[in-house]
C-alpha positions in Angstrom: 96.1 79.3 106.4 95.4 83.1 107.4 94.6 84.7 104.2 97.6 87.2 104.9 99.7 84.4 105.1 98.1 82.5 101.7 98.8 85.5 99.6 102.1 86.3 100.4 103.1 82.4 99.6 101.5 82.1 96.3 102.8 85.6 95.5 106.2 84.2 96.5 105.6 80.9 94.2 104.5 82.5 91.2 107.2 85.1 91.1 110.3 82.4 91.0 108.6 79.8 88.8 109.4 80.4 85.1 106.8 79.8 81.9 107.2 76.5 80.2 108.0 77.0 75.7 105.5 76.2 73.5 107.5 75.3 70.4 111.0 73.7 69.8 111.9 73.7 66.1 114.8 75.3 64.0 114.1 78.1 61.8 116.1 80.4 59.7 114.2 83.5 58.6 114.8 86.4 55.7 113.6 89.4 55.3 111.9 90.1 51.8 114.8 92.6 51.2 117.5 89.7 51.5 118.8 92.2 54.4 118.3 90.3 57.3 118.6 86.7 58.0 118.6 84.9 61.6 118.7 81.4 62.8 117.3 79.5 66.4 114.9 77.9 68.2 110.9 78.8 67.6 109.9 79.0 70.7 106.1 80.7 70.3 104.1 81.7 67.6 100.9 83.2 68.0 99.9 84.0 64.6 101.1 87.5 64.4 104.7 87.1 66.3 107.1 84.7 66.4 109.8 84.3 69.4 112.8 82.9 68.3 115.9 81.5 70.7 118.8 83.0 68.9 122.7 83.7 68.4 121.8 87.2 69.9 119.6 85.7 72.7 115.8 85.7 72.6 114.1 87.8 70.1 110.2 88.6 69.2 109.5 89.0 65.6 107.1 89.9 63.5 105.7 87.3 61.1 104.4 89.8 58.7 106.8 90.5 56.2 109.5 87.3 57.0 110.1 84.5 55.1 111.4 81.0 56.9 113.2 78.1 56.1 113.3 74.6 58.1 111.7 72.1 59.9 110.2 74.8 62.7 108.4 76.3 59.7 105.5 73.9 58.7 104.4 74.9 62.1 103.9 78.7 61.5 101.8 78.1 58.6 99.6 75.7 60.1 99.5 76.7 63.9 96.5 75.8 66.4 96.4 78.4 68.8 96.5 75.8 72.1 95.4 77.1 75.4 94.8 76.0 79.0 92.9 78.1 81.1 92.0 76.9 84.9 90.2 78.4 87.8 87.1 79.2 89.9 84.4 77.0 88.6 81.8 79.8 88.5 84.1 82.0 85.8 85.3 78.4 83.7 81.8 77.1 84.0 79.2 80.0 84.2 81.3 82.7 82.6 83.5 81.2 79.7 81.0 78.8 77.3 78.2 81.4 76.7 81.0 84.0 76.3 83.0 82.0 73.3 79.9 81.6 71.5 79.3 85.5 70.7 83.0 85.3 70.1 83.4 82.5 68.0 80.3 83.9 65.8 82.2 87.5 65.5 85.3 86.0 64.3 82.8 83.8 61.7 83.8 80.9 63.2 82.3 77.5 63.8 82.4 76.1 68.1 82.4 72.7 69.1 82.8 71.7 72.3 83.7 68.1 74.3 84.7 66.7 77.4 88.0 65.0 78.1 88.7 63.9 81.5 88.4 66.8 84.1 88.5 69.5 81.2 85.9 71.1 78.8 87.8 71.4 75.2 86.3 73.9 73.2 87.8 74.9 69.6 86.9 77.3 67.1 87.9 76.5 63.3 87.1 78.1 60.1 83.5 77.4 58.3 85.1 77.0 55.1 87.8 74.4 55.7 86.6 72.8 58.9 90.3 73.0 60.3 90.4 74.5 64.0 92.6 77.8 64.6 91.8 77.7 68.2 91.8 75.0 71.2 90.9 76.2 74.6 91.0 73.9 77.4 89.2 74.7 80.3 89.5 73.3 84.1 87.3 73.9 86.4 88.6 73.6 90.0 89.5 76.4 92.1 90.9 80.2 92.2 94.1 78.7 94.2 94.3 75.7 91.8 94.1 78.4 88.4 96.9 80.2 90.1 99.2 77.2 91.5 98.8 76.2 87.8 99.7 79.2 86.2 102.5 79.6 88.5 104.3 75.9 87.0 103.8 76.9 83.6 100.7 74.4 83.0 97.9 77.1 82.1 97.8 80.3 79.9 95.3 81.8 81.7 94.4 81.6 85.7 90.5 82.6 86.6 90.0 83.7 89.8 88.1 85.7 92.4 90.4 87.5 94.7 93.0 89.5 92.5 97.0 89.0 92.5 99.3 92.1 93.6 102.2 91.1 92.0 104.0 92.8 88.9 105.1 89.9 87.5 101.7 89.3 86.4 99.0 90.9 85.0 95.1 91.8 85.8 92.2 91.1 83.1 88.5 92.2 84.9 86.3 89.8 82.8 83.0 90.4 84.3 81.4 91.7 88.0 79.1 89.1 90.5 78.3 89.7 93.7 77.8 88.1 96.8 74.2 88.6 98.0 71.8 87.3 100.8 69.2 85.3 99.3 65.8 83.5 101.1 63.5 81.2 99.9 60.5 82.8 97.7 58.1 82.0 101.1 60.1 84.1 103.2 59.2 87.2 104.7 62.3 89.0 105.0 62.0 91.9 102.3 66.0 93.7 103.0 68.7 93.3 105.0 70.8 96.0 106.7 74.6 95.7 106.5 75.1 95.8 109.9 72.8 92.7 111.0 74.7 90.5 108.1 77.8 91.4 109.1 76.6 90.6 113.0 76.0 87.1 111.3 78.8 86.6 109.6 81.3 87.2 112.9 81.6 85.9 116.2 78.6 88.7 117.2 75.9 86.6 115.6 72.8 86.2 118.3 71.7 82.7 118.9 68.6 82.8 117.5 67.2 84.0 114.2 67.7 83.5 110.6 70.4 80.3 109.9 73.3 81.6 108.0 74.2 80.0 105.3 77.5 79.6 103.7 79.9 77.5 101.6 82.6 75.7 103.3 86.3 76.3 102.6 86.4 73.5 100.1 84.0 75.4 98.0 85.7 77.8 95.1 84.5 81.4 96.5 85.7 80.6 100.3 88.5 82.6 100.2 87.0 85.5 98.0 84.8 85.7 100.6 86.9 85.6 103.0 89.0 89.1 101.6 85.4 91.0 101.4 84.4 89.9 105.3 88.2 91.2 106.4 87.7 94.6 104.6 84.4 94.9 106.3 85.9 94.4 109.4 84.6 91.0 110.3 87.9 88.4 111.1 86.5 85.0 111.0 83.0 83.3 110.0 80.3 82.7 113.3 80.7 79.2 114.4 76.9 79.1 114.2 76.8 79.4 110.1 75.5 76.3 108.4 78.6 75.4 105.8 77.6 73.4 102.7 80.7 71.8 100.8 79.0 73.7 97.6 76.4 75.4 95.4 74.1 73.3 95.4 73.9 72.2 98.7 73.6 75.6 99.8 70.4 76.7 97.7 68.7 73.1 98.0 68.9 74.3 101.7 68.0 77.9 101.9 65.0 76.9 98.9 63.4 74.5 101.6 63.7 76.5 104.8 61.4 80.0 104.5 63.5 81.0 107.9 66.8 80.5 106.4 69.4 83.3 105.4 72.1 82.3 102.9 75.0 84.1 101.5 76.2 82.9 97.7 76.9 85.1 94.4 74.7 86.8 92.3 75.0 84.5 89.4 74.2 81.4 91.0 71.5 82.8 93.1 68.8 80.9 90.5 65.0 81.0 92.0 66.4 82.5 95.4 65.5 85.9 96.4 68.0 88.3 96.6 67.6 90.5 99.1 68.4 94.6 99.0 70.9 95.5 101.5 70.7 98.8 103.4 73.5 100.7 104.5 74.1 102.9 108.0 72.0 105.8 106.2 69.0 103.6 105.8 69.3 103.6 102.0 68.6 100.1 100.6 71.3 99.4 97.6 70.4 96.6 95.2 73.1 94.5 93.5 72.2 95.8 89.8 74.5 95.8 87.1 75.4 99.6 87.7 76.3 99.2 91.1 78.3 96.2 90.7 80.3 98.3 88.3 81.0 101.0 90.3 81.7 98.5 93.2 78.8 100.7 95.3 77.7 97.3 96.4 79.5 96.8 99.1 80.1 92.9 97.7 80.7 93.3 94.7 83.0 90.6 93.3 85.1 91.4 89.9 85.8 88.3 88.0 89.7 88.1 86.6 91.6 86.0 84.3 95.3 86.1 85.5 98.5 86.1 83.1 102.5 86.5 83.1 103.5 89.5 82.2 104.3 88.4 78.7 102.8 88.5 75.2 99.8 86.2 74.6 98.7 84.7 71.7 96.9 87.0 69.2 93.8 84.9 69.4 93.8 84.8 73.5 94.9 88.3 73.6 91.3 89.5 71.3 89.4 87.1 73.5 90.2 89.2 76.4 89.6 92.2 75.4 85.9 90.7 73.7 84.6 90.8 77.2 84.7 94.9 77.1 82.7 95.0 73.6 79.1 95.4 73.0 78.1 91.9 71.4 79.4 90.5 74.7 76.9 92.0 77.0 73.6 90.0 76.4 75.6 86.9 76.9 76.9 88.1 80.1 73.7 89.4 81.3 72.1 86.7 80.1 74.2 84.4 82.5 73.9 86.9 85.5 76.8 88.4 85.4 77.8 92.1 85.0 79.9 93.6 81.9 82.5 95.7 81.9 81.3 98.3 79.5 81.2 101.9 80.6 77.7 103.4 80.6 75.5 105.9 82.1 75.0 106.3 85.4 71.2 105.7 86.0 69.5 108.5 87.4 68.2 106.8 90.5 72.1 106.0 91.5 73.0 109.7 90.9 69.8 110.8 93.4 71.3 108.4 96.1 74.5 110.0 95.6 72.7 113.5 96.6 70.8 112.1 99.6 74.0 111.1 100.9 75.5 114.3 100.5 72.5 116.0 102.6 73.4 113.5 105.2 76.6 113.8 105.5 78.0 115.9 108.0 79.0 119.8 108.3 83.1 120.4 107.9 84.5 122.5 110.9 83.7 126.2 111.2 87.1 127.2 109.5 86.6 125.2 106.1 83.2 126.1 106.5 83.1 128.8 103.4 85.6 126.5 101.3 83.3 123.9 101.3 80.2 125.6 100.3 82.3 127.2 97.9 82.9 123.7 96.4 79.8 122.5 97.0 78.3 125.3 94.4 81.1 123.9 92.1 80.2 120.6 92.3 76.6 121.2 91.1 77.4 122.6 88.0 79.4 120.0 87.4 76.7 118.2 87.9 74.6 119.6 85.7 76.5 119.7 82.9 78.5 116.4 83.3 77.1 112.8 82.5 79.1 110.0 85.3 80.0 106.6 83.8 79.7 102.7 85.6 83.2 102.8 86.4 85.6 103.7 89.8 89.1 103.3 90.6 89.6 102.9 94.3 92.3 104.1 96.7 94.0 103.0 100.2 93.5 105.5 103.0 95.3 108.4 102.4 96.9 107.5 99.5 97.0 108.1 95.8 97.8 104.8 95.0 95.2 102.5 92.6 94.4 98.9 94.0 95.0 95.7 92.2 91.7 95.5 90.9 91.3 98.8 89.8 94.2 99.1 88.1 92.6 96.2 85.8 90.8 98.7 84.6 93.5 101.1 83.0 94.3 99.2 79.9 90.8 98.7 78.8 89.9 102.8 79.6 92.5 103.4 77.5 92.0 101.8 74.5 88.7 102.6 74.8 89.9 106.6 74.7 92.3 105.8 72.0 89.5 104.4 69.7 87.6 107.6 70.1 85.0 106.2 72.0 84.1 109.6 73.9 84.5 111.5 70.9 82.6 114.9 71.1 83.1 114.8 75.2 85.5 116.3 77.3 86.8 113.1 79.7 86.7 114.3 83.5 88.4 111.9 86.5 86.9 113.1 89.0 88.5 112.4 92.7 87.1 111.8 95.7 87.9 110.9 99.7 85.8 109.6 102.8 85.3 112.0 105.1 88.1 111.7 107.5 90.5 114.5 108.3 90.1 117.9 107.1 88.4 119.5 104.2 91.3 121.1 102.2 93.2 117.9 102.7 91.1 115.7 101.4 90.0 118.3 98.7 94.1 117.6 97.9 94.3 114.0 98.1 91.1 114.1 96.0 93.2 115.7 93.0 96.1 113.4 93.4 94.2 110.7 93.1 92.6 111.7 89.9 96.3 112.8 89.0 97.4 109.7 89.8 94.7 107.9 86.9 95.8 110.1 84.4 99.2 109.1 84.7 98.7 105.5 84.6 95.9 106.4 81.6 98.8 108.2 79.7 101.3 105.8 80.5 99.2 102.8 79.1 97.9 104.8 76.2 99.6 106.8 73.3 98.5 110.0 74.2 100.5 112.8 73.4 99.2 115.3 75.5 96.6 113.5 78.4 96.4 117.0 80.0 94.3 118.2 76.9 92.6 114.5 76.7 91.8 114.0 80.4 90.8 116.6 83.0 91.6 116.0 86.7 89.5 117.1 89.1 89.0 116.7 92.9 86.5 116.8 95.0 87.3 115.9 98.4 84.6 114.3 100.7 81.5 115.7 98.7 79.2 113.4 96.8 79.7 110.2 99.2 78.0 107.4 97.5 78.2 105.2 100.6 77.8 106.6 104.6 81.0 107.1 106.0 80.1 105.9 109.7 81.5 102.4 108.4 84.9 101.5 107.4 83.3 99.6 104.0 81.3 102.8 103.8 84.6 105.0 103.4 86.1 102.7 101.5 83.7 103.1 98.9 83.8 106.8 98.6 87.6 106.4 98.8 87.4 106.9 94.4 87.8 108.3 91.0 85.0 108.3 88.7 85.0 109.1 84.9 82.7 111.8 84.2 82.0 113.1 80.3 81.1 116.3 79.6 79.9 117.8 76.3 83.0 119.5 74.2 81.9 123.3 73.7 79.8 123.8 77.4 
């Protein structure tokens, strides 16, 4: 099936299917005041609030400060947080294991983990009694599978590589990968330019060479993929690449052949090479953890869990939002995956950034004062502003934030809300390709960082973002990418978060 066609029929499926209950008992809670008392259905419970099926239709309920009667209520006191959680194999198999072990040891708990069947069942209980307070069950299968499944009402949680644009349901950015080209340690290729792999991966590929290798469509990532090759402009995979039904097939073949090109992600690149690729400027771009943040790869992969749009359990709900703290990096990096923690900008990133702008080319005679005007301002925003590892990206000519950008509001803003820039004024700073005219896209630029202060504000409880968060814009200054290439434009197509010292 096109991949047009496959997203618009899963959307269409998980937006009429509805979520299965978790619970089924009779309750009658009281306040502690004696001034309220209501009777249903428990239908949830996730250790913090309850949702009860009542005379007055569903309500959610805080647990704190309730007392209950009936048989429902034995199973608020003792209540196993149950979860199933399915998807891409690389995120349930790679990803989630070495990640619940930093979290199990921050919450003081104790994991154990067994196989049943086709699932990995993994639960966390308390030290002291030895009673689990938390059951994950974890499927490895595929990014469609994780979705289909989440769309019936079987899973909590979908994993998956190619992000849902629905409003019904809800982004979580886990980790970055990447899809890079790796050789065999004997090989003598030292880089790659964009423009030759993607000559290999279309119908364009010359008959002789490198052999590409790639996974077949039975393979998790196929369709992931698939999504990066059409924004690059490439419609279908050369019938000359070799297609290996998985992982493993794929390495043992690229490991043994010092002529052969392969094409896998980052994490499960093992002994493999992976080679730098170099864009239309000549500037080779490596797939570090900085650049898989930004998305200045050009394939960098995010990593998502998917959920309804409706409260999770407590539990599930701080396991998600583990993957953005501190004690979770070494674990990811350790595995060979990206976090999702904002830092720095490294320095050699920023000089990139300036060599671009050198070669980028001269606006028209008319704008030519207004953009050396902003050029000027740029650099001394420049010097006095620190960039962060983080981009929200943008259609052409729009100010609207893609799917997997917007991922990234929620975290951003609790991250502001907890004072983690503290000291720093917080600058969105918008940018365009290089398309059109130079006031316009100086414009756009500003919308667009507009447009993430809005959502920041919205997600947040900010009283005032405009004193909080400065917008800025740009236009096409500061490309980090050429803009000769549609990949290249989409790339500078951005809003970065900038912090600058309070006080300068």
């Amino acid at each position: 099936m096109p991949l047009s066609l496959r997203a618009a029929a899963l959307a269409a499926a998980l937006s009429i299917l509805p979520a299965a209950p978790l619970l089924a008992q009779d309750v009658t809670l009281h306040s502690l005041d004696g001034r309220l008392e209501v009777s249903g259905t428990l239908l949830a419970y996730d250790g913090e609030y309850l949702r009860l099926d009542s005379e007055f239709g569903p309500l959610t309920l805080d647990a704190r400060g309730l007392r209950c009667e009936g048989p429902g209520c034995p199973l608020l006191a003792e209540a196993v947080l149950e979860a199933v959680i399915e998807g891409a194999p690389v995120i349930a198999q790679q990803l989630f294991p070495p990640v619940l072990a930093v979290f199990a040891e921050s919450q003081g708990l104790v994991l154990t983990q067994q196989s049943q069947d086709d699932e990995q069942v993994f639960e966390l209980s308390d030290p002291s009694g030895g009673a689990p307070v938390m059951r994950l069950r974890l499927r490895a299968s595929s990014s469609d599978a994780g979705l289909l499944a989440l769309a019936m009402g079987e899973v909590d949680l979908a994993l998956t590589l190619t992000p849902l644009e629905d409003a019904e349901f809800v982004l979580h950015v886990l980790a970055h990968d990447a899809f890079v080209p790796v050789v065999s340690p004997e090989s003598s290729l030292e880089r790659l330019s964009m423009a030759d792999l993607l000559a290999m991966l279309g119908d364009d590929a010359a008959d002789e060479g490198a052999a590409l290798h790639l996974r077949g469509q039975d393979a998790g990532e196929h369709y992931a993929l698939g999504a990066h090759m059409l924004g690059l402009g490439v419609e279908g995979i050369s019938a000359q690449a070799v297609l290996h039904p998985g992982t493993e097939a794929l390495l043992a073949a690229v490991a043994r052949d010092p002529g052969a090109l392969g094409l896998t992600l980052r994490s499960q690149a093992r002994d493999l090479r992976a080679l730098p690729l170099i864009d239309a400027c000549a500037l080779p771009i490596e797939a570090g953890p900085a650049a898989l943040k930004t998305g200045e790869y050009p394939l960098a992969q995010p990593l998502y869990a998917v959920q309804r749009r409706q409260r999770l359990p407590l539990r599930l709900r701080q396991l998600l939002r583990f993957f953005h703290e501190p004690e979770a990096v070494a674990a990811l990096r350790a595995a060979g995956f990206a976090e999702t923690r904002f830092e720095p900008l490294p320095v050699e990133m920023r000089a990139r950034r300036l060599v671009h702008t050198l070669i980028a080319g001269q606006p028209a005679p008319q704008e030519e004062a207004a953009f050396l005007a902003a050029l000027r301002d740029l650099a001394g925003w420049l010097q006095d502003s620190e960039p962060l590892t983080l981009a929200f990206r943008f259609a052409p000519g729009t100010a609207r934030i893609d799917a997997p950008s917007q991922a990234m509001i929620a975290p951003l803003a609790r991250a502001i809300e907890a004072g983690a820039f503290a000291g720093h004024e917080v600058i969105l700073a918008g940018f365009t390709d290089a398309q059109g005219g130079y006031q316009a896209n100086q414009q756009l630029s500003l919308r667009r960082a507009e447009a993430v202060r809005d959502e920041l504000a919205a997600a947040s409880a900010l009283r005032d973002p405009g004193q909080v968060l400065r917008a800025e814009g740009f236009g096409p200054l500061l490309p980090i990418a050429c803009n000769e290439s549609e990949w290249g434009r989409a790339l500078n197509r951005r809003v970065e978060l900038w912090l600058r010292p309070l006080g300068d």
